[in-house]
C-alpha positions, -999 to 999 in steps of 0.1 A, spaced: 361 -596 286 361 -562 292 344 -535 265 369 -506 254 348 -476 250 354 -454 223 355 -416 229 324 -402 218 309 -427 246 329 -416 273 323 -383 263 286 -391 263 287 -408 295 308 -383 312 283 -358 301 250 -372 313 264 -383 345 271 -346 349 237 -337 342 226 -357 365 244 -346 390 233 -309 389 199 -323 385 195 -342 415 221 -332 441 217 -308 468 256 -310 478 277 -277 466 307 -300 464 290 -321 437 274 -296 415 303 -275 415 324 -309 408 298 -315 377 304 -280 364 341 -283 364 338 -316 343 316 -298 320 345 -272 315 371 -295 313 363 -304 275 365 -266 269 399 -264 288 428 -265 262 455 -259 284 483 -290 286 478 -295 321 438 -306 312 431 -343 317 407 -348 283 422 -349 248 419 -334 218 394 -362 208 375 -358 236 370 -316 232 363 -320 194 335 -344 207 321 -328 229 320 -293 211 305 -312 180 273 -335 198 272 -320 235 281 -284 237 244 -269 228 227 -293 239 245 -282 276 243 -244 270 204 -255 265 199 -271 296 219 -243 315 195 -217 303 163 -241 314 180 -245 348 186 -208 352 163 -209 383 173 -239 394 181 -246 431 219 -259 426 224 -223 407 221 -208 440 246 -231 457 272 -215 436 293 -183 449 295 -154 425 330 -161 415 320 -198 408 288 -188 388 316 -165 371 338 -190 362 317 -226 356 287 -211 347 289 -180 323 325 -194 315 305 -224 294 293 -199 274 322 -178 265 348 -207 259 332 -233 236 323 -223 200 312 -191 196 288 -198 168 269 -224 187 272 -200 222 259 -169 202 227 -192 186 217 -205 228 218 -174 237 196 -158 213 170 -183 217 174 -180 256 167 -141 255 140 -149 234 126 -177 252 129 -161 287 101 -134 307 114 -99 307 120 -86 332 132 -115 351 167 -121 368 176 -150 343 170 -126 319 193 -101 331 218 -129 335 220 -142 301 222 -101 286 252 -97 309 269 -129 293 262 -119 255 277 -84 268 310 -104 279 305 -122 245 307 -96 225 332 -72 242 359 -105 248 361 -106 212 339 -141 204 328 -124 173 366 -123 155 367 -160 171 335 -172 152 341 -148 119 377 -165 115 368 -201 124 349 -196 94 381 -184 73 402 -215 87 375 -235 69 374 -250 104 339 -238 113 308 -268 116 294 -292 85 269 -268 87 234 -269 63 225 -240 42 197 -232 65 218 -234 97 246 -210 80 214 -184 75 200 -185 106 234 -180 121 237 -149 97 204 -134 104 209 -137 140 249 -123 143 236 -93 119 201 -85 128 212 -90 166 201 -52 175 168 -55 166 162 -93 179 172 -75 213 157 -49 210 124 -62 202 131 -87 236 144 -60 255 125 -28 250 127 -8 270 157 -18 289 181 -26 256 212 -23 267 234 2 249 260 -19 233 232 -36 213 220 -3 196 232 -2 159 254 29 161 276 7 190 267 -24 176 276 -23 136 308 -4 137 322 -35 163 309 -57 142 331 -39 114 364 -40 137 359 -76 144 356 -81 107 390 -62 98 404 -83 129 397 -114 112 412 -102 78 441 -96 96 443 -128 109 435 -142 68 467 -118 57 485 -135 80 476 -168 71 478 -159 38 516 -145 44 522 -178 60 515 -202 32 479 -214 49 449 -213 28 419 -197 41 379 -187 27 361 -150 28 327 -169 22 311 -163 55 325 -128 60 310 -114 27 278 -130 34 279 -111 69 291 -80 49 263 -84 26 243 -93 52 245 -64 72 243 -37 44 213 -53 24 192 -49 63 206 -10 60 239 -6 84 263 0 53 271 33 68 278 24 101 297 -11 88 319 14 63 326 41 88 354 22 101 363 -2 75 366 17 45 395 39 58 413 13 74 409 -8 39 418 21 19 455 21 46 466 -14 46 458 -13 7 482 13 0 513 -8 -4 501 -41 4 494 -64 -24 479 -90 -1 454 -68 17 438 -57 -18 438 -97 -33 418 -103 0 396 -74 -3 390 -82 -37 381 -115 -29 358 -102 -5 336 -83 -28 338 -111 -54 319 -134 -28 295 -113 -19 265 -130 -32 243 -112 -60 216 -106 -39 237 -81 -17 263 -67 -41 241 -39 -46 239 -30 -7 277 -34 -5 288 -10 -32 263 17 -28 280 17 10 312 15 2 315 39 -24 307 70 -7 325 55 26 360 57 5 382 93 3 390 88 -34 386 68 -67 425 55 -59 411 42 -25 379 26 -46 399 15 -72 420 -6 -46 396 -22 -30 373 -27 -57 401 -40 -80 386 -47 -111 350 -62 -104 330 -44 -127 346 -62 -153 343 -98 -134 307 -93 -124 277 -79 -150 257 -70 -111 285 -50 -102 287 -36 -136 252 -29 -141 251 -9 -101 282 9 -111 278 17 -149 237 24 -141 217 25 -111 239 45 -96 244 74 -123 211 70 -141 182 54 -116 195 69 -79 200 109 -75 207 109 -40 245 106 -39 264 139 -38 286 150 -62 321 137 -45 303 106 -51 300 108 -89 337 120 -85 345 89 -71 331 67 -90 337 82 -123 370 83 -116 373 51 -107 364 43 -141 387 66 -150 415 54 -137 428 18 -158 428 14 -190 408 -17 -190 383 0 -168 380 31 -194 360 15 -221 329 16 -191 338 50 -193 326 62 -230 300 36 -226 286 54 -192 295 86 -210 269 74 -237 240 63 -216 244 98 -199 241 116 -233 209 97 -239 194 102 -208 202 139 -208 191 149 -240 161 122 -239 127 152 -242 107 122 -223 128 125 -193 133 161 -191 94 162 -189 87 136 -164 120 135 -145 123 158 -111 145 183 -114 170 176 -85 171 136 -113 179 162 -141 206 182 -122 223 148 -110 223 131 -145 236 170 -156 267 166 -129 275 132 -139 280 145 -175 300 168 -170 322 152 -151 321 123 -175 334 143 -200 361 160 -180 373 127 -178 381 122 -215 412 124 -235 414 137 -267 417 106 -284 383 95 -265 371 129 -271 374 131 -310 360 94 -313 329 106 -291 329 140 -307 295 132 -333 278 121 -301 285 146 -276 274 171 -303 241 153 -313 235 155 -274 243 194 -270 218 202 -296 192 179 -289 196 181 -253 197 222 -254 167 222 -272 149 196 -248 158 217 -215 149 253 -234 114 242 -240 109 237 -209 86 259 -187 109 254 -155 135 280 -152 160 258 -136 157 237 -163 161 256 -189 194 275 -171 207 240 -164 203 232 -207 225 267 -212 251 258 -186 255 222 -199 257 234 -237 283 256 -230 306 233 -210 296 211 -237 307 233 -269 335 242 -248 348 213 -243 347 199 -278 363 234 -292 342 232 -322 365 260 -344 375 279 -319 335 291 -316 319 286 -283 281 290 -271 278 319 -247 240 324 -228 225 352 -207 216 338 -173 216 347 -138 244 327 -117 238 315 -90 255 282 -68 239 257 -90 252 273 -126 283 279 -110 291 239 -95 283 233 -131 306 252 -145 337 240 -124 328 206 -130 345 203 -161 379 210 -146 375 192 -111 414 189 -106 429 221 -121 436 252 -101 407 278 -110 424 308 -123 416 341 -103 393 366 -117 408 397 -138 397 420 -112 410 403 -82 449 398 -71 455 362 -67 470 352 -33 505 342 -47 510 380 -58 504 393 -26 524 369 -7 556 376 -34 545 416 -23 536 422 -57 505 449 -60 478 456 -85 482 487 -108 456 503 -87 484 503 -57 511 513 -80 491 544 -91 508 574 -72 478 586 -48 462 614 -60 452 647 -47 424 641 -25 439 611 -11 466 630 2 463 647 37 463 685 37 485 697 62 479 733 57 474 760 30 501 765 2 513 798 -4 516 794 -38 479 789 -47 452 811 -53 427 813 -24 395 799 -44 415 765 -44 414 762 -7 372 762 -11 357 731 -7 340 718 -36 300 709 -35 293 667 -34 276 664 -65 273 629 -71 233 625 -65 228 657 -91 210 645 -119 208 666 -155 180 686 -161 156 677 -182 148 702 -216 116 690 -223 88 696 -200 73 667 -182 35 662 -199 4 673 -174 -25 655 -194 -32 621 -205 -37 630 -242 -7 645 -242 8 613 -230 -13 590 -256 -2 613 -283 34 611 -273 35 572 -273 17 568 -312 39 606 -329 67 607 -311 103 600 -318 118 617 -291 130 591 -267 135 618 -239 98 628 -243 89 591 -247 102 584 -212 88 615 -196 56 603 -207 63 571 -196 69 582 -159 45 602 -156 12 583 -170 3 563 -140 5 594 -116 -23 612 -138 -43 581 -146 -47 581 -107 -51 620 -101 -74 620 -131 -97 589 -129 -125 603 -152 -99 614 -179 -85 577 -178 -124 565 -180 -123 584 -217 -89 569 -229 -88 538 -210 -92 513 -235 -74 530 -265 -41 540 -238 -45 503 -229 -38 495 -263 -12 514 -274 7 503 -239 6 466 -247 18 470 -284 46 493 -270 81 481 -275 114 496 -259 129 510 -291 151 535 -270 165 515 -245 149 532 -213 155 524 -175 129 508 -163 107 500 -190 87 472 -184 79 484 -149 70 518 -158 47 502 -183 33 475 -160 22 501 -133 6 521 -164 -18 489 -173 -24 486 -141 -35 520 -130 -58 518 -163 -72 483 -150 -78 498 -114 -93 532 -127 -114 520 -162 -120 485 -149 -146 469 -168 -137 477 -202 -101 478 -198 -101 446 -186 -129 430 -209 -104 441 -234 -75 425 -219 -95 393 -219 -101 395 -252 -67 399 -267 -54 373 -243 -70 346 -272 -64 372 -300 -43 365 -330 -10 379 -335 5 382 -300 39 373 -287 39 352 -252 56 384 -238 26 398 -245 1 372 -237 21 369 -204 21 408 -199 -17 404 -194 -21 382 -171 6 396 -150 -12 431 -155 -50 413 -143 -33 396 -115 -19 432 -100 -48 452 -106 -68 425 -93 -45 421 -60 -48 460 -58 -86 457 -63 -91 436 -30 -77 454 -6 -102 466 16 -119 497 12 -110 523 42 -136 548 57 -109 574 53 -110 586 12 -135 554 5 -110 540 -17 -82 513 -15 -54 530 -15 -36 496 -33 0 497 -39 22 521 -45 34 535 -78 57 513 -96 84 537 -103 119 506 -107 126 485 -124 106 452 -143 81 438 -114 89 397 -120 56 379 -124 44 355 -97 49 325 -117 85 330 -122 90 323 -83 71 292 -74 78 307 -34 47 332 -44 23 314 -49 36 286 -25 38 318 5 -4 325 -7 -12 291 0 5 291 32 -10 321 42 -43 308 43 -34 278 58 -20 296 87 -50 315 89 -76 286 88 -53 268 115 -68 267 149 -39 264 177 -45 259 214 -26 276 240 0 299 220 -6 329 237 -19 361 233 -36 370 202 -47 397 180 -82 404 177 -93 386 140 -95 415 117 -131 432 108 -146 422 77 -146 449 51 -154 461 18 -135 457 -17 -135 470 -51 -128 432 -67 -159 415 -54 -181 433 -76 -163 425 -108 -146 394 -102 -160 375 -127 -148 402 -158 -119 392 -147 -120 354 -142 -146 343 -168 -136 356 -199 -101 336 -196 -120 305 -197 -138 310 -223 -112 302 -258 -88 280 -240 -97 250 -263 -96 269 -295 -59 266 -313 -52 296 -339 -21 293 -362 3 311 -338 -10 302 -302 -22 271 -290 -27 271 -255 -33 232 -248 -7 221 -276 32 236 -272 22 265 -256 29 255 -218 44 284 -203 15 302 -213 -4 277 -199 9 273 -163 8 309 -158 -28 311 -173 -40 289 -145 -19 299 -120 -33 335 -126 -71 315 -125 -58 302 -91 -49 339 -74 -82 355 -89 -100 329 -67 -80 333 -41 -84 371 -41 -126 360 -43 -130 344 -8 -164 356 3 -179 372 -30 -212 365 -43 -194 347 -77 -168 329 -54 -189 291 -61 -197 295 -95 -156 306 -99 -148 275 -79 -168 249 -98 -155 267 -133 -120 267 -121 -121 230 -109 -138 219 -141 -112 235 -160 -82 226 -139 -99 188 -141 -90 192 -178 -51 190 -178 -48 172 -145 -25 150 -161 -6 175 -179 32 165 -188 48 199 -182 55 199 -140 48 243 -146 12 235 -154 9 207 -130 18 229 -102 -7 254 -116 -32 228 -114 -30 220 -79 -25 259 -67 -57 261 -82 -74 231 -66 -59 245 -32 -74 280 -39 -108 266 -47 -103 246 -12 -99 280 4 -123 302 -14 -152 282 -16 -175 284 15 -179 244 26 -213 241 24 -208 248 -12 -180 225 -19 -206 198 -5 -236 210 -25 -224 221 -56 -191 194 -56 -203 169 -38 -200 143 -71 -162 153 -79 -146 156 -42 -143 120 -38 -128 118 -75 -102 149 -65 -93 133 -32 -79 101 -50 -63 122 -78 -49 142 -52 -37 112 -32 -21 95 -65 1 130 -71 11 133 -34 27 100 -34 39 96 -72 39 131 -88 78 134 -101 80 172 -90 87 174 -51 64 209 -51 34 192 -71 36 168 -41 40 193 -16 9 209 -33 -16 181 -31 -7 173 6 -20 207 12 -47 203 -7 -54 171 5 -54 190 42 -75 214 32 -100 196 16 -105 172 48 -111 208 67 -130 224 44 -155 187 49 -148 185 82 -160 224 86 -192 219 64 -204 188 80 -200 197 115 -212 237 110 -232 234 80 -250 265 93 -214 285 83 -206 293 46 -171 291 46 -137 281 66 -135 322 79 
């Protein structure tokens, strides 16, 4: 009796006899024969001779295992019997008919498996190209959607993930460096991403259709591909054409919000912070996202949190979007005041105005002020007690601060705060400089309405309607008018031109003074604010002219100049009494400035003033240092400071930053660039000598609180610009007798408040550790240092790479830099005293 056999053995039998053949015949007749067989179970065309039993069969237990043994007989001798349309068609056509999941996994592991560079090789890169570009990917990505796709295991359905999304860098490792171009991620992701919206389409079809179908396997290769960093390129072309077929399609957004709601966990975080910025508008977000926050705490806790209160990254159309997302339904809004909340915290937290960076601080400030444009006025008088608490607390935070951008970013917050809340009609107003910062802030509140133009400007409407200003109404007066010739009726002086006398300035009825007494006993008798000024202008001319005069008053001129106040308003004050102090430091030195010392730690003294001294020490001292020329054997220093206020150093971190860089630049040897000036003769100075009156004395009560200053308690400001003022006298010491015992002072004291919580006196810290790199000759940073450098360098290491202030960690790179030259220098010259 003869055995039926079941399909899967035919199959099987059909298979290995096939095998067979290719392995041990030499005939082209039979090995292409054996091939065709092979493709027969792929063929689904009616006219085929296998059924549909037969195909399933062979695509479940004999396809892999036959793209396997094609790629180990790459090199085979029947391959060669095979024309080039043959190979075409039986050969690579295997590969690009079967299942595309099980295609893609052989030939993976064949171009990992095979030599490069090798023909094979070049082969099986030419197929995947075909693969890819034939649209295999949409095939595999929706065999997953029918549910259709293999019994697969856990494990199987990652590795098939890990290789269809990490694909450019499997080849690229494999391939390097002949990758071909499709395979690079900018080609690679976004048709990844069309394939994707193909198979969606496909689902909306489906869907439309009655079928049922699963988004499982495309959010895990959306998640998939994000988490690994591609969200960009993924969202670049599926975001818009979501945010289209969303617009008035009710299908399209159930499928896309199915799609994020699979995403697993692990990868929701990837997903959103890609898509989010990807989308044109919170309508567009809010129809793709649906409502997920409210389905899923991950997606609540990235929306509602990491991404307004950990990440600062995002620009501010971002917070837009997402805010008003939030914004936008009513069951969506309670996020909203809760958000709003968290913001108000964080903003007016002391903690984090101190140990936050300021670009964190001016993204937290953004988000809340959008937040709160975003309110109603029912939400805005339930919130009112809140929002108020967190002006006030938050204002006072961001004032105390030593930073200036923090404290203008507390002023402009408060008052879109106070104006927003209308608290009786009364409204906080502040005196700052604008600038593109304060004014984003400001138009934040009101991100949708039409910014009314300025009083002083026509608005564009007006001049389109051909309405004009009052200026243009104004019947042109008499010198606007052309003269076309003399009138008869007018007196011949009117036809005289008249004299320009803008630039005339009024004559003065007091007598400018010509002695320094005169000028001392002006500033403590008189009440004449026209003499006053006189005076004023005139005091640093004769304390120059007249340096033994000055030597006389110096002290007691000194004094009366730093308790001076501007009681009569005049231009220029605080310059023209800068320059005074200063000519008295450069002309009296030593006592004037052993008296500025002094007072610095005195009783009794505003911060203006405290800060007026060390702005005064750190000109004279800059003056002081220039080098003595051999034509009137004095410096000639800067010139007299005749406008306005002179702004201190410290207010413009560039300053000190441009000092720094200076002396970098200098100390930087560079091969090849060129002609060169000759390096510049050493020279004589008039700070070198006395140095250490200047730098000593400031170290010497810095520890010592008194009742109204207390330099290492609340008194920051003073601080940071106390040692950034330590910092430039070094600097301005390089090669003076005093220069190591300066360095190892400075470093000791800088040591002290390392760890400081103000980022003002932190940078102060580290411009002084960078001018002790520089000043110090190396031979003393290794004899006198030698127990601390090691110390420093891991201090410095820890700030460079975890310091919250992007210029404290541009600081300690440099310092870090200059302390491996200064090293470098003293261990391989230790015969040369410093980096010069």
């Amino acid at each position: 009796m003869m055995q039926v056999l079941t399909p899967d053995t035919n199959v099987r039998l059909a298979v290995g006899q096939s095998v067979r053949a290719l392995t041990t015949s030499r005939n082209r007749e039979e090995v292409v024969t054996a091939l065709q067989t092979l493709n027969s179970y792929l063929n689904k065309e009616p006219t085929t001779t296998t059924t549909t039993v037969q195909r399933d069969e062979f695509s479940r237990a004999h396809y892999t295992r036959t793209l396997q043994f094609f790629i180990s007989s790459i090199s085979a001798d029947w391959v060669q019997f095979l024309t080039a349309a043959q190979r075409t068609e039986l050969w690579d056509g295997l590969f690009l008919k079967g299942p595309a999941e099980q295609a893609l996994m052989v030939l993976m592991d064949g171009i990992g498996s095979l030599s490069n560079p090798s023909a094979g090789l070049d082969r099986l890169v030419s197929i995947l190209v075909e693969f890819l570009q034939s649209g295999r990917l949409m095939d595999l990505l929706w065999s997953y959607c029918q549910g259709a796709g293999p019994s697969d295991s856990p494990q199987l359905r990652e590795t098939l993930l890990g290789r269809l999304v990490a694909l450019p860098d499997l080849t690229a490792n494999r391939l390097h460096p002949n990758n071909h171009p499709l395979f690079l991620p900018q080609q690679y992701y976004p048709l990844l991403a069309r394939e994707m919206l193909a198979a969606l389409e496909k689902t909306c079809k489906a869907l439309r259709d009655g079928k049922d179908c699963s988004l499982t396997f495309l959010s895990q290769t959306l998640g998939k591909a994000c988490v690994q960093g591609h969200s960009e390129l993924v969202f670049r072309d599926l975001a818009p054409r979501l945010s289209s077929y969303t617009r008035s399609d009710m299908v399209w957004q159930r499928v896309c919000w199915k799609l994020l709601e699979n995403v697993p966990e692990r990868w929701l975080e990837a997903v959103l912070t890609g898509l989010i910025p990807a989308v044109d508008g919170p309508d567009a977000l809010g129809r793709i996202m649906g409502n997920l926050v409210l389905k899923n705490k991950k997606a609540q806790f990235v929306v509602t949190h990491k991404l307004l209160l950990l990440q600062y990254r995002h620009e501010t159309r971002v917070l837009r979007i997402l805010l008003g997302y939030l914004a936008q339904d009513r069951e969506r809004r309670p996020l909203l005041t809760q958000v709003l909340r968290s913001l108000c915290q964080t903003w007016a937290n002391p903690s984090a105005v101190k140990h936050t960076s300021l670009e964190q601080q001016m993204y937290v400030s953004r988000a809340l002020l959008l937040c709160v444009g975003l309110l109603n006025d029912t939400e805005l008088q339930e919130l009112r007690p809140e929002l108020l608490q967190c002006m006030l607390g938050g204002m006072q935070s961001h004032l105390d601060c030593s930073v200036v951008g923090v404290r203008r970013m507390g002023m402009v917050v408060g008052e879109c705060l106070s104006s927003r809340m209308d608290l009786d009609g009364t409204k906080l107003k502040f005196e700052y400089e604008q600038d593109d910062v304060t004014l984003e802030l400001l138009h934040l509140m009101t991100p949708d309405e039409p910014q009314d133009p300025a009083p002083h400007r026509m608005s564009p409407d007006r001049e389109v309607k051909g309405q004009t200003s009052p200026l243009q109404e104004a019947p042109p007066t008499a010198t606007q008018q052309p003269r076309a010739g003399p009138d008869p009726d007018l007196d011949s002086d009117d036809e005289l031109t008249p004299y320009d006398m803008s630039a005339d300035q009024e004559m003065s009825k007091t007598a400018p003074p010509r002695y320094l007494r005169d000028c001392l006993e002006a500033f403590l008798t008189s009440e004449e604010p026209e003499r006053v000024e006189l005076c004023l202008r005139a005091v640093e001319g004769l304390l120059r002219n007249n340096p033994s005069t000055a030597q006389e008053v110096g002290v007691q001129l000194t004094k009366v100049l730093l308790h001076m106040e501007d009681r009569y308003n005049t231009a220029g004050f605080w310059g023209l009494r800068q320059a005074a102090m200063v000519a008295l430091v450069v002309t009296d030195c030593v006592p004037v400035t052993e008296y500025l010392t002094t007072e610095f730690f005195s009783m009794n003294y505003s911060i203006r003033q405290r800060l007026d001294i060390l702005e005064v020490l750190a000109m004279s001292a800059q003056e002081l240092s220039q080098p003595i020329t051999a034509k009137d054997g004095l410096s000639k220093g800067v010139s007299p400071v005749t406008m306005g206020m002179i702004p201190y150093p410290g207010n413009d971190p560039v300053d000190w930053r441009q000092v720094v860089e200076r002396r970098i630049q200098s100390k930087t040897t560079r091969i090849s660039k060129g002609v060169t000036r000759p390096p510049a003769k050493a020279s004589p100075n008039r700070y070198a000598p006395v140095a250490g009156h200047f730098f000593f004395p400031l170290l010497r009560n810095y520890d010592r609180p008194q009742v109204t200053f207390d330099l290492m308690g609340g008194d920051h400001l003073v601080l940071g610009r106390l040692i950034q003022t330590l910092g430039l006298l070094m600097h301005l010491a390089v090669n003076a007798p005093v220069a190591t015992q300066m360095g190892r002072a400075l470093l000791d004291f800088a040591w002290a408040v390392r760890y400081h919580v103000d980022q003002t006196v932190r940078r102060g810290v580290l411009f002084a550790v960078c001018s002790v790199f520089l000043s110090m000759p190396s031979q003393s940073l290794l004899e006198e240092l030698s127990d601390q450098l090691l110390e420093t360098r891991a201090w410095l290491a820890d700030v460079a790479e975890s310091d919250s202030d992007a210029d404290c960690r541009s600081l300690a790179v440099q310092s870090l830099v200059l302390l491996e030259k200064s090293l470098k220098a003293g261990l391989e010259n230790p015969a040369l005293g410093s980096l010069s």
